[in-house]
C-alpha positions in Angstrom: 221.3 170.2 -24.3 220.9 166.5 -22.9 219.3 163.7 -24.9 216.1 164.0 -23.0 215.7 167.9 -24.0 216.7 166.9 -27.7 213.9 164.1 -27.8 211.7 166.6 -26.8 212.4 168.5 -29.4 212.8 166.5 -31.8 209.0 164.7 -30.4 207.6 168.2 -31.3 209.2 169.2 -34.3 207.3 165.2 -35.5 203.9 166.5 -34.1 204.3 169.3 -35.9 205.0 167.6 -38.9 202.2 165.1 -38.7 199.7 168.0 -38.7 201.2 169.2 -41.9 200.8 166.3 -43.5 197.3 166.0 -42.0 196.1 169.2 -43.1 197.6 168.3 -46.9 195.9 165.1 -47.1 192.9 166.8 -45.9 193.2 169.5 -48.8 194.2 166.9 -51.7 190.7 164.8 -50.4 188.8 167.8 -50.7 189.9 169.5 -54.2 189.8 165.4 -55.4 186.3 165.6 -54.1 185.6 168.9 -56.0 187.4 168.5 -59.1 184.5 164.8 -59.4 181.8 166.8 -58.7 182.2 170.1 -60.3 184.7 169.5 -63.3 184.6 166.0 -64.5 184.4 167.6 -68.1 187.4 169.3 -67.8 190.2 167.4 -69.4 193.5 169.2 -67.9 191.8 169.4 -64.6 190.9 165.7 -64.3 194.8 165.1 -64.9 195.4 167.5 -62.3 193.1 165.1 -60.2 195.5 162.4 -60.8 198.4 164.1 -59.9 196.8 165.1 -56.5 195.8 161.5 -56.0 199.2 160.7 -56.3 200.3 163.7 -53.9 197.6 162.0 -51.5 199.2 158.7 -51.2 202.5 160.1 -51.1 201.7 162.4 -48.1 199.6 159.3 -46.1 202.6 157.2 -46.5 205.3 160.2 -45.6 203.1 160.9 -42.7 203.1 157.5 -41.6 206.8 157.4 -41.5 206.3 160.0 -39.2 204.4 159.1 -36.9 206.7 156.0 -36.5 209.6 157.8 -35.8 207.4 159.9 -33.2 206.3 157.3 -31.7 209.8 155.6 -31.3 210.9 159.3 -29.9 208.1 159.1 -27.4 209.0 155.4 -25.9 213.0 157.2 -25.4 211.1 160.3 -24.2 209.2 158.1 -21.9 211.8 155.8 -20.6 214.4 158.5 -19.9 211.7 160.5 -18.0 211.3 157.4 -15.6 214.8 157.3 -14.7 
C-alpha cells in the first residue's frame, strides 16, 4: 500500500468517525431536551442530564479534533493526487 492509498483510508476511517460523533451529539441534545421537558422533577435523572451535558461537550470537541486531522488528510490526499 502507497501513502496515497493509506490517506485514503485513513480519510475514510475520519468520515466515518465524524458521523459517529455526529449522531452522539445528536442523541445527548435530544435525551437533554427530553429529560427538561418531561422529568425536571426527577432528581437522579436531572444528574444524569449533567453527565450527558458533559458527554456533549466532550464529543463536539473530540469530533472537532477530527475533523482537523481529516481535513489535514484531505490537503495530502489532494496534493498527492495532483502529482
Amino acid at each position: 500500500m502507497n501513502k496515497l492509498e493509506t490517506l485514503k483510508t485513513a480519510l475514510a476511517y475520519r468520515d466515518e468517525e465524524i458521523f459517529n460523533y455526529q449522531i452522539n451529539i445528536d442523541n445527548y441534545e435530544k435525551a437533554i431536551l427530553k429529560i427538561e421537558n418531561q422529568y425536571s422533577e426527577n432528581k437522579n435523572i436531572v444528574e444524569f442530564s449533567k453527565q450527558l451535558k458533559e458527554l456533549l461537550e466532550s464529543s463536539k470537541t473530540e469530533q472537532l479534533k477530527s475533523i482537523i486531522i481529516r481535513d489535514v488528510i484531505l490537503e495530502q490526499v489532494t496534493e498527492l493526487e495532483k502529482l
